[in-house]
C-alpha positions, 0 to 999 in steps of 0.5 A: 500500500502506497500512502501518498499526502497526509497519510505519509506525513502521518506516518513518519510524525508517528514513528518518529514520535515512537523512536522518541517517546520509547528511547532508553533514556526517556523511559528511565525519567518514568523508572521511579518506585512511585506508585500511582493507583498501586501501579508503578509509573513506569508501566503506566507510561509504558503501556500508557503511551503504547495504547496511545500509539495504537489509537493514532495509528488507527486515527492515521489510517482510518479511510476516508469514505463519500457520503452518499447524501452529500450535498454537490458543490459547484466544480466537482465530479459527482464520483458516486457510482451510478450518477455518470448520467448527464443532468440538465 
C-alpha cells in the first residue's frame, strides 16, 4: 500500500514520535518506585503511551469514505457510482 499526502506525513510524525517517546533514556525519567493507583509509573507510561500509539495509528489510517447524501458543490465530479448520467 502506497500512502501518498497526509497519510505519509502521518506516518513518519508517528514513528518518529515512537523512536522518541520509547528511547532508553526517556523511559528511565518514568523508572521511579512511585506508585500511582498501586501501579508503578513506569508501566503506566509504558503501556500508557503504547495504547496511545495504537489509537493514532488507527486515527492515521482510518479511510476516508463519500457520503452518499452529500450535498454537490459547484466544480466537482459527482464520483458516486451510478450518477455518470448527464443532468440538465
Amino acid at each position: 500500500m502506497i500512502r501518498t499526502g497526509r497519510k505519509k506525513e502521518w506516518s513518519i510524525l508517528l514513528f518518529v514520535a515512537c523512536l522518541i517517546i520509547f528511547m532508553p533514556p526517556v523511559l528511565s525519567i518514568f523508572d521511579e518506585s512511585d506508585l500511582v493507583f498501586g501501579i508503578p509509573m513506569s508501566f503506566l507510561y509504558l503501556f500508557g503511551s503504547w495504547a496511545g500509539v495504537i489509537l493514532f495509528t488507527a486515527i492515521g489510517a482510518r479511510r476516508r469514505t463519500l457520503m452518499k447524501n452529500a450535498p454537490e458543490q459547484p466544480g466537482f465530479e459527482d464520483l458516486r457510482p451510478g450518477s455518470s448520467q448527464e443532468k440538465p
